[in-house]
N, C-alpha and C positions, 0 to 999 in steps of 0.2 A: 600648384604644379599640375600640369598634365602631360600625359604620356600618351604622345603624335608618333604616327605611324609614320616613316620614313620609305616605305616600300609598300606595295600592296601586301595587305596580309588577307587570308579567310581566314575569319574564327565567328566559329558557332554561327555558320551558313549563312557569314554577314562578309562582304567586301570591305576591306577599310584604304582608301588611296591615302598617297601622299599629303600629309597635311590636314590628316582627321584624329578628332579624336578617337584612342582605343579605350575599351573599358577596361579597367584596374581590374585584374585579376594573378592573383599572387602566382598561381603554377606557371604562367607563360610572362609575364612581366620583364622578367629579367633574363628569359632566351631572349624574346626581343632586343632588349637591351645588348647583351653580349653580342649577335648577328648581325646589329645594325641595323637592323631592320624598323626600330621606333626609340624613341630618346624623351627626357622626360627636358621641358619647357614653361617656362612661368609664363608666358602666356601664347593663346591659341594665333598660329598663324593667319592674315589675311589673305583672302584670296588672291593669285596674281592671276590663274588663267581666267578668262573670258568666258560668259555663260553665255550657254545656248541663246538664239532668237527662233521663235517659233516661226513657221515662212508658209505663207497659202501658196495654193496651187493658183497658177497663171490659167485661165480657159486659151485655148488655141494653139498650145503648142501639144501636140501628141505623140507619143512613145509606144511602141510593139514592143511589149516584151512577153517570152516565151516563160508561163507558168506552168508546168508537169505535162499533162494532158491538149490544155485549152492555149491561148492566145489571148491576153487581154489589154485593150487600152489604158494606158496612162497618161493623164494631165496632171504635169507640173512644173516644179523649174529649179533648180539648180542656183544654193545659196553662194552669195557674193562673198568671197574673199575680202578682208580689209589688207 
C-alpha cells in the first residue's frame, strides 16, 4: 500500500504534487486521510501529464527585455504547443 498525495501538501520543506508518493508518518497520515488531501493505493499511479522537452535557443530571433537597471538581449524561441 502507499499513501499518494491527492493535493499538493509541504511536509518537512518538500513539495509533494498530485500523484506522489508521501512518506508514512503516523502524526500527519490520517489528517491527510480525513481532508482528502492523500489516500492510501495498492499501487503507484502512472504518469498521465506530459514531461518537459528541454528546447535551444534559435540565433536570429532577438528580444529587448528591461532587467532592473540595464537592458539586455535575448535569443530564443518560444516552445510549440501540441
Amino acid at each position: 500500500m502507499y499513501l499518494v498525495a491527492q493535493k499538493d501538501i509541504l511536509f518537512e520543506n518538500k513539495y509533494y504534487h498530485p500523484g506522489e508518493e508521501l512518506p508514512y508518518n503516523d502524526e500527519y497520515a490520517d489528517a491527510w486521510i480525513e481532508s482528502g488531501s492523500a489516500k492510501w493505493l495498492e499501487e503507484l499511479p502512472v504518469d498521465i501529464l506530459p514531461k518537459a522537452k528541454r528546447v535551444c535557443a534559435q540565433p536570429g530571433v532577438e528580444v529587448i527585455a528591461i532587467n532592473g537597471k540595464s537592458q539586455i538581449n535575448l535569443e530564443g524561441r518560444i516552445p510549440k504547443r501540441n
